[in-house]
N, C-alpha and C positions, 0 to 999 in steps of 0.2 A: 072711775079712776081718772084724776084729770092727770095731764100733759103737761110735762115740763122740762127744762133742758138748762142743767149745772155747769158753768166751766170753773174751774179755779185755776187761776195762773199756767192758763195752756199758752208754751210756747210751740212753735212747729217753725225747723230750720231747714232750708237746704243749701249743700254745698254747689259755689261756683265756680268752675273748673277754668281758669285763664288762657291754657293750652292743653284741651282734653286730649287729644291726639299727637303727641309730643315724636319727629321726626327720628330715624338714628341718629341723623347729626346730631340733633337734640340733647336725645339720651347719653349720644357718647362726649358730646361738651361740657355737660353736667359733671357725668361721673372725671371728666380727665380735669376738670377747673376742682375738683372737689366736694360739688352743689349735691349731696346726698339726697335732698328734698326736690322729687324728679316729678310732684304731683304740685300743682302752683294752684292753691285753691283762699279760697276763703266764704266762711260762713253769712249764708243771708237771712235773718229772721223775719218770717212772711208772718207771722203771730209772734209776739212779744209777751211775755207772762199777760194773758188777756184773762179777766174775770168776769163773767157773765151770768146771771140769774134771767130767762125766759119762761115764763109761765101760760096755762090754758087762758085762751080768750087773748093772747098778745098777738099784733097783726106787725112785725117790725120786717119797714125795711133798713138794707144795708147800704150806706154812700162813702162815696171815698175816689179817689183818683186813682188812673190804673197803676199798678202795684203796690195799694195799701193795705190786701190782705184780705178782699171781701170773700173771692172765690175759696181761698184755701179755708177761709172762715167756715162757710158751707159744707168745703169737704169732708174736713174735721169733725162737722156732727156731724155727717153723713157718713163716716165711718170709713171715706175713702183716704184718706191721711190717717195718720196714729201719730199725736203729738209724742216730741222729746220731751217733753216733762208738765206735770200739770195732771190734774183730775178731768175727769169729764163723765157724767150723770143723766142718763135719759130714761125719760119713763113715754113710754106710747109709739107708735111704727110708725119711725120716719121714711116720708118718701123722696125722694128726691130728683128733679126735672131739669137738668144740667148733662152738658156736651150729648143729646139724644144722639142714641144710634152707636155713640163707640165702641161698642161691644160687638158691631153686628159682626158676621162671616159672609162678604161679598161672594165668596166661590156658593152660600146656600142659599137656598128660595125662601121667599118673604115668610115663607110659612114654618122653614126651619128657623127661621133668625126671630119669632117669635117666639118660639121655645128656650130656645140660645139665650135670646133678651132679658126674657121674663125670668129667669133664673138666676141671671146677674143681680137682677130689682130682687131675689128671694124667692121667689114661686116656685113649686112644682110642677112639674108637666105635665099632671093631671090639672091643675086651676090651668095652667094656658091652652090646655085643649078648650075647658066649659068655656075660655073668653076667647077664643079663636074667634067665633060668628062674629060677637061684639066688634073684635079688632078690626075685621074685614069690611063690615057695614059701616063704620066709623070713617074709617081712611080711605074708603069708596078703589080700592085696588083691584078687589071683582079677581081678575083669570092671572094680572100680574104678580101675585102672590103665587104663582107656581113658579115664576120665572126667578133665577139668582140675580144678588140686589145688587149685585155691581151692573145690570144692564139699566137698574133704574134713573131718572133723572133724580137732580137734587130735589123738588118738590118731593115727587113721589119717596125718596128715602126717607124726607123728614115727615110725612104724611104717616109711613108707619112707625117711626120712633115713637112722634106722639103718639099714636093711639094704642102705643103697648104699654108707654110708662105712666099714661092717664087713666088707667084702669079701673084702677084701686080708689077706695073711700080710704083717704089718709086724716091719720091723727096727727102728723107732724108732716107739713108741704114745705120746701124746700124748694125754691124756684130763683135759677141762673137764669137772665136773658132768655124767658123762651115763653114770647107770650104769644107768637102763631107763626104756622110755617105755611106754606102752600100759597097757592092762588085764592084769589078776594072772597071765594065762597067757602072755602074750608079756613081762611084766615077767622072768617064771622064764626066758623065751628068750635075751632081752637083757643078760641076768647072765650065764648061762651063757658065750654068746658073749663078751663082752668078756672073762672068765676063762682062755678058751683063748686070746683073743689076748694078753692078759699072759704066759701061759705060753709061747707061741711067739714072744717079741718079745723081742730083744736087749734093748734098755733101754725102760722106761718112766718117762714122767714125769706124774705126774696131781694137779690141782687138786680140794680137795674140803673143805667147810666141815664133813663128816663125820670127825672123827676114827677109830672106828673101822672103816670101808674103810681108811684109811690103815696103821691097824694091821696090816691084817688084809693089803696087798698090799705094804708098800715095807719094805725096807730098809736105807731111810737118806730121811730129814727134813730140807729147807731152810726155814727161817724167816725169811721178807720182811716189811717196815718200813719204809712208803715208799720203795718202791724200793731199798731193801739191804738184803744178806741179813745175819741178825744173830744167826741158828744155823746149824749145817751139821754133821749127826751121824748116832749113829743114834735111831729112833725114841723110845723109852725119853726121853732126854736130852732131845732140842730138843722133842717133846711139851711137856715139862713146863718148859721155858720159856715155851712158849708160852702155856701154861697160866696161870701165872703174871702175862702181862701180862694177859688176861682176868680175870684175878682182881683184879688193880690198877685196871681202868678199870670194875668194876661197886660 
């Protein structure tokens, strides 16, 4: 069965609030001048009617300036967003390797927030017991996996984010910014790993302000602009468009 990911004119909007917290004074200036409209918002479209065919064997990365839509891109087929309007179509388990760890519970032990984690990713608590050993051997935590993870340092948090959410043999890899965490020897770990899961993943799609990772892993280049895409090629070509508008705004 191979892997592949539809979009048809997905947009995805969120409102921005000008004065979320609006004082009494506020509310009673409003209401005594007349201004019934006591919520001062306006809409901002982080995806624009975007249409996208990705299929097995595509290795694409995403570029673009911050706030052009790369991340909500991601979230959207990762199912973490639900567009305002539009199709969207996937065949194969996505995985996805983006803000690790925010699901943890700081008040439980590295071993509860493995359970916790894994279950956010979709697993059972029976698969994250079989990968416990895996996790533990992996993220080299040893006795500090009994300790709650708000005592951890930041290395040591992001040490077991990775090694819960790189588990899995994904058919669809999804990768935000997160190509190693830790100290120089587990950074060597955390490359490594994510490269075999490239190599074993039907399609990947990865966000990265690093052009060369891009080079060096995709295939083929989408180039976002608030919210639409405004290259789509291969790398060579929409690079050096993209380039270009970098070149224009310094």
């Amino acid at each position: 069965m191979n892997a592949f990911i539809q979009l048809e004119k997905i947009s995805v909007k969120f409102r921005i609030y000008h004065n979320p917290n609006p004082s009494l004074k506020d509310t009673f200036v409003n209401w005594f001048m007349g201004n019934k409209k006591l919520d001062d918002y306006r809409d901002f479209y982080a995806l624009d009617e975007v249409t996208l065919q990705i299929n097995s064997g595509d290795r694409v990365g995403i570029v673009g300036l911050n706030g052009a839509g790369k991340s909500t891109l991601l979230k959207t087929i990762s199912g973490i967003y639900r567009p305002h309007q539009g199709k969207i179509k996937i065949r194969g388990k996505v995985t996805p390797l983006m803000e690790l760890g925010a699901g943890f519970d700081p008040e439980q032990t590295g071993r509860k927030n493995i359970l916790l984690y894994g279950a956010l990713l979709g697993f059972s608590p029976s698969i994250m017991k079989d990968k416990e050993k895996e996790i533990e051997e992996f993220s080299e935590l040893g006795d500090f996996l009994d300790l709650p993870v708000k005592y951890y340092s930041s290395g040591m948090f992001g040490r077991l984010a990775f090694s819960i959410a790189t588990m899995t043999e994904p058919e669809i890899l999804m990768i935000d910014e997160v190509f190693s965490t830790g100290d120089g020897h587990f950074v060597e770990k955390s490359t490594n790993r994510i490269q075999k899961m490239v190599e074993e993943s039907s399609i990947l799609v990865v966000v990265s302000h690093n052009i060369s990772h891009i080079r060096k892993l995709c295939n083929r280049v989408i180039y976002l602009d608030k919210g639409n895409i405004l290259g789509d090629g291969s790398p060579e070509i929409v690079l050096e468009q993209y380039h270009q508008k970098i070149l224009s705004i310094n």
